[in-house]
RODO-47642 format. One record per residue (C-alpha): residue number from 1; residue in one letter; x, y negated, z negated. Coordinates in nm, 4 decimals, decimal comma, m for minus. Example, Ala and Ser with C-alpha at 12.3 -4.5 7.8 and 13.67 -1.06 7.14 Angstrom:
// residues 2
- 1	a	1,2300	0,4500	m0,7800;
- 2	s	1,3670	0,1060	m0,7140;
// end
This chain:
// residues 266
- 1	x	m2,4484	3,7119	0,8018;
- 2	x	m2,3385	3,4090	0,6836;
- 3	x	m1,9875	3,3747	0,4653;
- 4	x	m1,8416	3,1635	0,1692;
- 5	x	m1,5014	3,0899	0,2036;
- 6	x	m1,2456	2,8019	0,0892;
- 7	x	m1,0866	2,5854	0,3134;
- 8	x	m0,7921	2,3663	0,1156;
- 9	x	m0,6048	2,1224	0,3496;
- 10	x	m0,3072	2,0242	0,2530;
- 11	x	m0,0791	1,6913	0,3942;
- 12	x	0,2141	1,5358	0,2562;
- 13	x	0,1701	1,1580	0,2047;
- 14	x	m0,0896	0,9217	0,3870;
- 15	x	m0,4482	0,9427	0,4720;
- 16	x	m0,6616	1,3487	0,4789;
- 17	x	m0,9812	1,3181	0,5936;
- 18	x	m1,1258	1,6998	0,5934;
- 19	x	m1,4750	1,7364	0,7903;
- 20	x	m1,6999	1,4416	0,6878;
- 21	x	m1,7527	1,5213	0,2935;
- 22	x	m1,4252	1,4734	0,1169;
- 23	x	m1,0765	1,2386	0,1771;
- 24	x	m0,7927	1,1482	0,0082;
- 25	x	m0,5152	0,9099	0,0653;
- 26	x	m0,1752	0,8531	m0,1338;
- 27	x	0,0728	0,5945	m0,0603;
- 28	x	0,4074	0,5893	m0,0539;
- 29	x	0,4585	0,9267	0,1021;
- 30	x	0,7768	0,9631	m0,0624;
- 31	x	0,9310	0,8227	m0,3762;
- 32	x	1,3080	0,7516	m0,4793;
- 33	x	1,5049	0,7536	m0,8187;
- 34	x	1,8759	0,6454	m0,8344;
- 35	x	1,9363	0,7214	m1,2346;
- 36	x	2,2621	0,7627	m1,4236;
- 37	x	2,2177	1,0100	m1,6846;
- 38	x	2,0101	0,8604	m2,0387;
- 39	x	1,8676	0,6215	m1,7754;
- 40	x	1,4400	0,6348	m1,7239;
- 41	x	1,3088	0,5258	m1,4149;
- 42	x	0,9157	0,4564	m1,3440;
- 43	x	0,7406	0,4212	m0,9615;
- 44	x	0,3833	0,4166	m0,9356;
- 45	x	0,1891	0,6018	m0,6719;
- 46	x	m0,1417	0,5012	m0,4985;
- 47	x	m0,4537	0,7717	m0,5064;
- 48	x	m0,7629	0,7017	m0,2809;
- 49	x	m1,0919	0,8407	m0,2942;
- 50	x	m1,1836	0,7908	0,1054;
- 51	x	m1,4906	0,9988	0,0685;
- 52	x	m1,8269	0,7648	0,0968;
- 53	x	m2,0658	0,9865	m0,1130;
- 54	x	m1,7780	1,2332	m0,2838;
- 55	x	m1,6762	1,1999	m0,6643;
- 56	x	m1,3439	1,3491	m0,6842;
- 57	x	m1,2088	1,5739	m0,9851;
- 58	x	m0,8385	1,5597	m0,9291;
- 59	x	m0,5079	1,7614	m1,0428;
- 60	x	m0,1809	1,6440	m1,0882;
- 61	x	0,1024	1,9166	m1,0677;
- 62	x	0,4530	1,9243	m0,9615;
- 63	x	0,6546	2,2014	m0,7672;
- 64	x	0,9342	2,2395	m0,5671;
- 65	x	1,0202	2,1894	m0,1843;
- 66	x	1,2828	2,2331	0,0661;
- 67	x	1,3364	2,2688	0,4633;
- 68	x	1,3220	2,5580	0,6600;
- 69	x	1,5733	2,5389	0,9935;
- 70	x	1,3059	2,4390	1,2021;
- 71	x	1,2315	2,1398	0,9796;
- 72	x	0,9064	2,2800	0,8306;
- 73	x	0,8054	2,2124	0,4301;
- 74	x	0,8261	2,5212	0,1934;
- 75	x	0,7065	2,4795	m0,1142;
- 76	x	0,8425	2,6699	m0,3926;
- 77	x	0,7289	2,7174	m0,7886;
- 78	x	0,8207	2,4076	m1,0576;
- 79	x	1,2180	2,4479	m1,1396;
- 80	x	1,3139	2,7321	m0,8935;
- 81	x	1,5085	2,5680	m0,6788;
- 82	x	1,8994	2,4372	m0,7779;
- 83	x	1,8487	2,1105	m0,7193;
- 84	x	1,4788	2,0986	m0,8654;
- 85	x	1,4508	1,7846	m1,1188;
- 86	x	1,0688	1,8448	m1,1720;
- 87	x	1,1486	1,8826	m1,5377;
- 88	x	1,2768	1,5687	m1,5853;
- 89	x	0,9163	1,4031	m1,4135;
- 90	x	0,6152	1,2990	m1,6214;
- 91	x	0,2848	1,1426	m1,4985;
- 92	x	0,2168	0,8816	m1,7517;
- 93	x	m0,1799	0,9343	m1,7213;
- 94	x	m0,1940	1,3151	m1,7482;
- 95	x	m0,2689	1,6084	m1,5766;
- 96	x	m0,6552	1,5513	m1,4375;
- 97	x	m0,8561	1,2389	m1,3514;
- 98	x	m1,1783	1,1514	m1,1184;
- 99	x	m1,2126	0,8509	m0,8317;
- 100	x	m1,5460	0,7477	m0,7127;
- 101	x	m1,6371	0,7246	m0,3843;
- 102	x	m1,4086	0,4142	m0,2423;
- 103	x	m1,2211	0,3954	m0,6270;
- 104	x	m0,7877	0,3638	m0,6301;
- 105	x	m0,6025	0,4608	m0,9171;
- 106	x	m0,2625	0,4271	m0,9651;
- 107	x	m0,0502	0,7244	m1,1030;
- 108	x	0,2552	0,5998	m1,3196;
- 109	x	0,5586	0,8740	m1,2064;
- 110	x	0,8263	0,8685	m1,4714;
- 111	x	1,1724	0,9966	m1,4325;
- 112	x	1,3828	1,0877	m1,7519;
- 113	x	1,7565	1,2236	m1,6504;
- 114	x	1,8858	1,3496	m2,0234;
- 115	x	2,2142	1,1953	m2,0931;
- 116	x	2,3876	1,5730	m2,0824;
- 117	x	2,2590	1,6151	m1,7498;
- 118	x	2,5146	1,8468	m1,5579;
- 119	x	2,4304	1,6843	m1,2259;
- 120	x	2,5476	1,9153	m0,9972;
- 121	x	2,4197	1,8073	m0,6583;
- 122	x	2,4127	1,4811	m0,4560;
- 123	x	2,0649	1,5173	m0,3740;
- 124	x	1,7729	1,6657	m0,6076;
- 125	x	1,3746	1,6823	m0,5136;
- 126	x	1,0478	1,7635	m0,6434;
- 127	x	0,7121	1,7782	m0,4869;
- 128	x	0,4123	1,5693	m0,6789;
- 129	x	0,0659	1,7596	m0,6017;
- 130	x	m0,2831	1,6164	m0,5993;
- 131	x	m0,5397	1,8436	m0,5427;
- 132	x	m0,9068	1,8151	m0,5256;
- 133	x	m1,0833	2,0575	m0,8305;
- 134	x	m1,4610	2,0337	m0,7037;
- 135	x	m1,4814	2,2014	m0,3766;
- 136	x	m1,7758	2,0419	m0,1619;
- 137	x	m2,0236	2,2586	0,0493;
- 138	x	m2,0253	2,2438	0,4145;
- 139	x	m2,0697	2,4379	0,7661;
- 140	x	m1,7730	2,4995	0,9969;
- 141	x	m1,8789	2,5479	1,3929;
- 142	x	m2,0009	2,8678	1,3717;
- 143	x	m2,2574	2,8264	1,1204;
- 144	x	m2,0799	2,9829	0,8498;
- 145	x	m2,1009	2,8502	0,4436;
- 146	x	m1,7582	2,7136	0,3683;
- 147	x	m1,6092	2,5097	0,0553;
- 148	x	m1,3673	2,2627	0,1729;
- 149	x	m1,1370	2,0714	m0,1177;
- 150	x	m0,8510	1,8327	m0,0086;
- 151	x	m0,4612	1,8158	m0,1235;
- 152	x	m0,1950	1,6154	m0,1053;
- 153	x	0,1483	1,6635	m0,1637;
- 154	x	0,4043	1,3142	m0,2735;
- 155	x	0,7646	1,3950	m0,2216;
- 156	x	0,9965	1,2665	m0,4840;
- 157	x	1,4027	1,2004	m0,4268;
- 158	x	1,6294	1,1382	m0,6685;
- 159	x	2,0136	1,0886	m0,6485;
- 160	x	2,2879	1,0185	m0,9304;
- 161	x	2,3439	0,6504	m0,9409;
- 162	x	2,7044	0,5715	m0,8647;
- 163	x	2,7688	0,8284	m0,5930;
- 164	x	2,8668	0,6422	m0,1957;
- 165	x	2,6435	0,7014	m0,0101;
- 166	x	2,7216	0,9228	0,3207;
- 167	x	2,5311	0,9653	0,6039;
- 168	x	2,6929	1,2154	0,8465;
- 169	x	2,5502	1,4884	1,0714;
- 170	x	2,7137	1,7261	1,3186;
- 171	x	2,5690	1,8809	1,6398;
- 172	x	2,7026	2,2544	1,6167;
- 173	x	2,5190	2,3796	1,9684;
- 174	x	2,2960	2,2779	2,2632;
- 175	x	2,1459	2,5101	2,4671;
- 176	x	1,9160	2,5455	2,7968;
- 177	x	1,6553	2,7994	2,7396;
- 178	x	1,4944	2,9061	3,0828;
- 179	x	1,2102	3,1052	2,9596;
- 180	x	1,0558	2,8164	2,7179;
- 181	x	1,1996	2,5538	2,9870;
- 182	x	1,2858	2,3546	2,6481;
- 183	x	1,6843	2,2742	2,5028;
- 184	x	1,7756	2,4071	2,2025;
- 185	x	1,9681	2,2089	1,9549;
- 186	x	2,1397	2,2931	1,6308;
- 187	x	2,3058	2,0735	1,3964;
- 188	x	2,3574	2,0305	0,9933;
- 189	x	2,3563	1,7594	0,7626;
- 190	x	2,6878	1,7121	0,6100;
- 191	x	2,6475	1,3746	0,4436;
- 192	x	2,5028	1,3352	0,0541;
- 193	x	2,1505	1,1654	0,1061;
- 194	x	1,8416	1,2497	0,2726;
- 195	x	1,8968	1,1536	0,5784;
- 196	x	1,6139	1,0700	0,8752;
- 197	x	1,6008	0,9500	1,2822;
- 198	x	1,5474	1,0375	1,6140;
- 199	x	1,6704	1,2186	1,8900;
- 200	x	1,7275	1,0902	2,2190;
- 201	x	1,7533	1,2865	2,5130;
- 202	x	1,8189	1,1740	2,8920;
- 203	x	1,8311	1,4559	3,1911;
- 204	x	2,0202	1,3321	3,4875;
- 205	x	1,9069	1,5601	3,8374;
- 206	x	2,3018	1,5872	3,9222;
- 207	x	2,1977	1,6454	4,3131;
- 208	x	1,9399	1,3329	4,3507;
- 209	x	2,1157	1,0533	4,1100;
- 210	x	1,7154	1,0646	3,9401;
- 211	x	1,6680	1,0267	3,5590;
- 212	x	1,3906	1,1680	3,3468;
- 213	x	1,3745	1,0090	2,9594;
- 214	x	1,1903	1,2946	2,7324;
- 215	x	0,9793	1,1368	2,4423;
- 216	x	1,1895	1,0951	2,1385;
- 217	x	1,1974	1,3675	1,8159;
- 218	x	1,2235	1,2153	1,4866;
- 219	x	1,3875	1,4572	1,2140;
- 220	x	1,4014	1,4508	0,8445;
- 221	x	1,7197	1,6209	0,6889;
- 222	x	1,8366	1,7203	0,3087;
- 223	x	2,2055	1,7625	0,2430;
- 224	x	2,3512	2,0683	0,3611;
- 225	x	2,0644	2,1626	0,5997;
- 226	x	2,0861	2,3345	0,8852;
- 227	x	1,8268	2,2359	1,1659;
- 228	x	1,6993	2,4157	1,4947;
- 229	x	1,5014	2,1614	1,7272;
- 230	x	1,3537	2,2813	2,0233;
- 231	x	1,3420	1,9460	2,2792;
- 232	x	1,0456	2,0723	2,5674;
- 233	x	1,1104	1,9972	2,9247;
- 234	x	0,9107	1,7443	3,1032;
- 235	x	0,5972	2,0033	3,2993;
- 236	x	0,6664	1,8049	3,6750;
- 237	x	1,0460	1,8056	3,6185;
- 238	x	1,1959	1,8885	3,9928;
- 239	x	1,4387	2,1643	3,9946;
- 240	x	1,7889	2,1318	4,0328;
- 241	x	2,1292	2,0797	3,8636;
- 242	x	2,1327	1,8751	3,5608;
- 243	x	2,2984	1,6738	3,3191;
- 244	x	2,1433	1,6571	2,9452;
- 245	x	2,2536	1,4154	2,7472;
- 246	x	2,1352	1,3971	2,3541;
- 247	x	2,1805	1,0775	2,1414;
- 248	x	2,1478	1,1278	1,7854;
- 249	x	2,0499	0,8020	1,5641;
- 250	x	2,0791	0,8288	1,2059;
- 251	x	2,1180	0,4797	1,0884;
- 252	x	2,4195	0,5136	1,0514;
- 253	x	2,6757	0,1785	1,0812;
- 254	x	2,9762	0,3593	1,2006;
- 255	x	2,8683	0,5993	1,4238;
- 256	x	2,5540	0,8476	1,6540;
- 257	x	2,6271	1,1987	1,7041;
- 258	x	2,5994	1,2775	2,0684;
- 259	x	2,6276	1,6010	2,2958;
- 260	x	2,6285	1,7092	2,6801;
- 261	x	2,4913	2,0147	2,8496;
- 262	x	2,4885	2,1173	3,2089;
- 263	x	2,2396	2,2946	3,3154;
- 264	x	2,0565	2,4796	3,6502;
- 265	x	1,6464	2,3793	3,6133;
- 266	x	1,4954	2,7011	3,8788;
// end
């Protein structure tokens, strides 16, 4: 027996292209306001219809978004979280709109900080949906009847104007875990912006004088977040004694956070 069902894909910023029917692409992925309170700040936002034969009947919404300690999105109801300024956003061309196949519309995203604002935090966000309203028809691989719409999520920064800027993260553990052959790292965002880079990690083989690079791991970081990254061993790496070094750049001018761990690979 054959089955309806809805598939809705969801991606935050760029280009979704979900099976051959339907696609959507927004640009910039993320948007910043620096305000002081009274102050109104606009930034427009790119929508794409990729689809070739799809009309889309879009939705324009807003919610709310954090981190989870392994760095994963969790998105939260419209002004639930603390530091939630989605009441203070307005899209200047309302709530729904269609694009024909190939068509770009820009969205006008306004930002309104009321000059009694009791701007707690150093950091606020808010999460700016669009979602697809007219599911399409199609077949997954085993034959069954599926609707498939498309949705994309914008997030949107904004910071008190005024404030100095701090970048400033600290490495609070690094571990060897034998069973996933992987290091664990911990560390937390004390600084008072978003704050993004990558991680660099070198293993020296202590015994043969060999080095082994492992492919870099970009993070993303709110202030005050706590982060888990789990860094996987290369598959061929020889066993032995080693030395782990981890090289944290966060575009930072004045310093990298950095952290050793010795470790027996069996």
């Amino acid at each position: 027996m054959k089955t309806s069902f809805l598939i809705l894909s969801l991606l935050f910023g760029g280009v979704l292209h979900n099976y051959a029917q339907t696609g959507i692409s927004v640009s910039p992925p993320r948007v910043y306001f620096e305000l002081r309170p009274g102050q109104t700040g606009t930034e427009k936002v790119s929508v794409s219809n990729t689809s070739k034969n799809t009309i889309l009947d879009l939705s324009v919404s807003l919610a709310d978004w954090n981190y989870d300690e392994n760095g994963n999105n969790i998105i939260s109801p419209a002004d639930s979280l603390p530091n939630s300024f989605t009441k203070w956003v307005t899209i200047r061309e309302g709530s729904y709109f269609s694009l024909k196949p190939g068509e770009t519309r820009d969205l006008t995203v306004n930002v309104s900080i009321p000059a009694s604002a009791d701007l707690k935090f150093s950091a606020y966000t808010a999460l700016l949906f669009i979602t697809q309203m007219n599911p399409v028809d199609d077949v997954n691989a085993k034959g069954s009847q599926i609707k498939v719409s498309v949705r994309s999520g914008i997030k949107l920064y904004y910071r008190p104007m005024g404030l100095s800027k701090v970048k400033k993260l600290e490495i609070t553990d690094l571990k060897f875990d034998s069973e996933k052959s992987s290091l664990t790292l911990n560390f937390r965002s004390q600084g008072n912006v978003w704050t993004d880079g990558v991680i660099y990690t070198d293993l020296l083989n202590t015994g043969t004088g060999k080095s082994f690079k492992i492919e870099e791991t970009p993070f993303l970081t709110l202030p005050g977040d706590k982060r888990v990254i789990h860094i996987p061993l290369p598959k061929d790496l020889p066993k032995g004694n080693y030395t782990a070094t981890i090289m944290m750049d966060f575009g930072s001018d004045s310093e990298m956070e950095a952290a050793e761990l010795k470790f027996t690979y069996e």
